[in-house]
Legacy VTK file of the C-alpha trace (Angstrom):
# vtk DataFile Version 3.0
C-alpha trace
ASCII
DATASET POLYDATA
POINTS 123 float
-5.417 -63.034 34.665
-6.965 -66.094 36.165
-9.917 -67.743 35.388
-12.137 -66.172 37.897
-11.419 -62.616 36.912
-12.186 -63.981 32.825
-15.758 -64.980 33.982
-16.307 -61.860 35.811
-15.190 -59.862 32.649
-17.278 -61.943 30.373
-20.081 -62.024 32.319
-20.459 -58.015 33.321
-20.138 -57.743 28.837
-22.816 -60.120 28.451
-24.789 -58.481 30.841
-24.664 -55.192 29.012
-26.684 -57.032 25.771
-28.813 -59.025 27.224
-32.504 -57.291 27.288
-33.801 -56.711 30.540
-37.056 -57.568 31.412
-39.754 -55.362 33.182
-38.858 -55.049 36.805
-35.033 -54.670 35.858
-36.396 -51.392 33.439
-38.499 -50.311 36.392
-35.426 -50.398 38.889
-33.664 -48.431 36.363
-36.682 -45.544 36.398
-36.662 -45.766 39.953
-33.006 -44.773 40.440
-33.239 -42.051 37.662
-36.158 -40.431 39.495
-34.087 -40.849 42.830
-31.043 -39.238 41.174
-33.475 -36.612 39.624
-34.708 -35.445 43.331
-31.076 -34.981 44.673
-29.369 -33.919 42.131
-30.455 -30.157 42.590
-30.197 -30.089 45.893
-26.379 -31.289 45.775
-25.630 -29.826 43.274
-27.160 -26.257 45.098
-25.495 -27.139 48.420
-22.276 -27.858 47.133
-21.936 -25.306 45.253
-22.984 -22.939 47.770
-21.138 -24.619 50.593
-18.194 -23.997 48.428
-18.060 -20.321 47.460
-18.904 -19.444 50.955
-16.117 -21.007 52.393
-13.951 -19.389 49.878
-15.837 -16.110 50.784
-15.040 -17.318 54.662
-11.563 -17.542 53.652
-11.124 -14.535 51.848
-12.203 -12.599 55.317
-9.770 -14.751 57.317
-6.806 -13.808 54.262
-7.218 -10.426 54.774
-7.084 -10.158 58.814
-4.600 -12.644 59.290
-1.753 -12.049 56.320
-0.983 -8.661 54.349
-2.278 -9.233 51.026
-4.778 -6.092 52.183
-1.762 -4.205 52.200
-0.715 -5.428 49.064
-3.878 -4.288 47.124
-3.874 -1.099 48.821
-6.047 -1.119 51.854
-4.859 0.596 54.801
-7.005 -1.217 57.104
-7.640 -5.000 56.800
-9.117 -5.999 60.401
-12.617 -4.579 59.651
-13.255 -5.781 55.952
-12.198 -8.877 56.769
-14.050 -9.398 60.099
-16.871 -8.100 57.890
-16.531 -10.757 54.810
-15.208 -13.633 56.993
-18.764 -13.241 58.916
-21.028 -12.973 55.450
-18.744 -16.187 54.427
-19.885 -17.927 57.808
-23.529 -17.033 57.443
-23.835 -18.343 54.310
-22.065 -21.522 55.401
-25.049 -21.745 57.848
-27.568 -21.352 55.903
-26.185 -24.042 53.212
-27.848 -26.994 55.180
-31.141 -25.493 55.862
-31.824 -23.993 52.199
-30.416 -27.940 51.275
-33.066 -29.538 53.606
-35.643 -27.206 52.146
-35.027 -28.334 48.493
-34.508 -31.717 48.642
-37.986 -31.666 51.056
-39.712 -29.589 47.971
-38.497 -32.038 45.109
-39.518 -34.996 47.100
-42.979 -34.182 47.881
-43.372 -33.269 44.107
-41.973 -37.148 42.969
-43.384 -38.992 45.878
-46.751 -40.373 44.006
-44.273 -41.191 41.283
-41.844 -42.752 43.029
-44.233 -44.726 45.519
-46.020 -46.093 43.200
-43.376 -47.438 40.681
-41.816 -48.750 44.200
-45.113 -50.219 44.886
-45.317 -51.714 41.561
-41.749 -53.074 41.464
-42.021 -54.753 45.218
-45.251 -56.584 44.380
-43.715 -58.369 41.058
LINES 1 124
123 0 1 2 3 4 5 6 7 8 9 10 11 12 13 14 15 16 17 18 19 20 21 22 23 24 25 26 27 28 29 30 31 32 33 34 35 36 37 38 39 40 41 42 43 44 45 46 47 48 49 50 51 52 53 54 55 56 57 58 59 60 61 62 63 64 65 66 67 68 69 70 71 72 73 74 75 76 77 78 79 80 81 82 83 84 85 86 87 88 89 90 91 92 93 94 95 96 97 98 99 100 101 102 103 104 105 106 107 108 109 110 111 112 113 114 115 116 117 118 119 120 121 122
């Protein structure tokens, strides 16, 4: 390890006890309350985005292969037309039920947000 990479190590440790003063504390708050708008709405549209591609994919399974066949259905075509369409919907509808969260939780944390921005910018 050369000497370069020693001071970088030592210095991101010391960092970690050394206090932090006002604006570094307020920075800190502001990220938290950044993180605490989004985090909902990712966590809603991933999760979402997810199972209705897997719902999307269950519809394609069963027209394209012969597991339908396999668990006993006699016809596949129309089920899965049927579920690989509910699976696509819902993909569609991911972004716009996204938008519409993350829009709700940031009008409720704008005045906090703003003005701890405001605060932190004029220091």
């Amino acid at each position: 390890m050369n000497r370069n990479d020693q001071d970088f190590i030592v210095q991101k440790i010391r960092t970690q006890y050394m206090e932090k003063d006002n604006s570094q504390k307020d920075l800190d708050l502001l990220r938290e309350l950044d993180a605490e708008v989004k985090r909902p709405a990712n966590i809603f549209g991933y999760t979402f985005g997810s199972i209705s591609a897997i719902i999307m994919g269950a519809g394609m399974s069963l027209v394209m292969t012969d597991i339908g066949k396999h668990i006993g259905m006699k016809s596949t075509m129309v089920p899965g037309i049927i579920i690989g369409i509910i699976g696509m919907f819902m993909a569609i509808v991911n972004y716009p039920i996204y938008k519409r969260i993350l829009t709700s939780r940031k009008e409720k944390y704008a005045n906090r947000i703003l003005e701890l921005s405001e605060k932190i910018m004029n220091k």
